[in-house]
N, C-alpha and C positions, 0 to 999 in steps of 0.2 A: 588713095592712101595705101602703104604697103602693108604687107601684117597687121598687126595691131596695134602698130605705131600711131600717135597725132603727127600732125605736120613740124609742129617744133621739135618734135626727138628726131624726125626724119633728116631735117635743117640741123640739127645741130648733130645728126651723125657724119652728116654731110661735111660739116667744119670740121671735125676730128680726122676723119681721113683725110682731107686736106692736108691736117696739121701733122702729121704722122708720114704723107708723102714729100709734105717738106725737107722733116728731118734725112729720109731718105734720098733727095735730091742731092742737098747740102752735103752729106758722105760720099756722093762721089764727085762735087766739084772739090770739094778737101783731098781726094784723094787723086787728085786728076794726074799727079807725076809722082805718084807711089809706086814703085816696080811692080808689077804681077796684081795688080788689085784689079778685081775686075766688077764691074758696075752691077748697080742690082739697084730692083725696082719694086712698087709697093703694089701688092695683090688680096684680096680678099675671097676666104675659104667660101663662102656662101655668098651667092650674087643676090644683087635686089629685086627683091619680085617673087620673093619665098612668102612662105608666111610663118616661117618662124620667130619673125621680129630682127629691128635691127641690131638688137645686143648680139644676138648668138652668129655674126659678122667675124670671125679672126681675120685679121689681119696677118698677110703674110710677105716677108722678104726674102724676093728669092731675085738669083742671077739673071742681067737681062739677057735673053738670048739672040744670036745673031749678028752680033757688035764685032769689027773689025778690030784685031788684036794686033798694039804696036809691038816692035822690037823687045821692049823691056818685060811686055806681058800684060801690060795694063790695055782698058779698051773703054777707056771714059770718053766720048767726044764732049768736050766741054760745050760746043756749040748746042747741041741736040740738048743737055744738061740747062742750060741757060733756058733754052725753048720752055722749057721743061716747068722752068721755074715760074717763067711771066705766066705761063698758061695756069699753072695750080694758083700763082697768087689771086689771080683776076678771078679763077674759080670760087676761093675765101673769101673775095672781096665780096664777091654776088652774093655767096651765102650767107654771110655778114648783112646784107642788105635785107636780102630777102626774112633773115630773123628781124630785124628791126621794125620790118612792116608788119611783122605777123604781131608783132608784141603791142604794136600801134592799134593794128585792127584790134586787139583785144582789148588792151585799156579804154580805145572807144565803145566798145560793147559792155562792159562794164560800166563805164559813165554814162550812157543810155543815149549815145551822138550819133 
């Protein structure tokens, strides 16, 4: 366990970053033939394995670096983007999974199974 976190706050901080790297995703295949936009990615101020808990987490958006810059300025590769996308869904999916069981385990331990 990290901090003072249970396992379900952990799981369910888990899906929120998820859901937050989504949205960050999604802004730069939306913006994949926007002149001069340039890609950015989702970061967090405090890594896991502190013990401050996982609330005190910010989340940060910042520019990705090192991305080859087209013509008009932009430096989205939609491919890398796509990549991007299967791998955080399939990540949601697990933790999605993984809370389902935890809630299972528990309701069985409350019914005495």
């Amino acid at each position: 366990m990290i901090g003072k976190s249970s396992p379900v706050d952990l799981i369910n901080n888990l899906l929120r970053q998820s859901e937050m790297r989504q949205r960050v995703i999604s802004q730069n295949i939306a913006n994949v033939n926007t002149p001069g936009y340039k890609s950015v990615e989702l970061g967090f101020a405090e890594a896991l394995g502190t013990d401050k808990g996982d609330d005190d987490m910010e989340a940060v958006v910042r520019q990705t670096e090192g991305l080859v810059e087209r013509e008009d300025g932009n430096n989205v590769n939609l491919e890398a983007e796509m990549a991007k996308l299967t791998k955080n869904s399939l990540e949601f999916e697990t933790y999605s999974h993984l809370l389902v069981a935890k809630f299972s385990m528990l309701r069985s331990a409350i019914n005495g199974q």
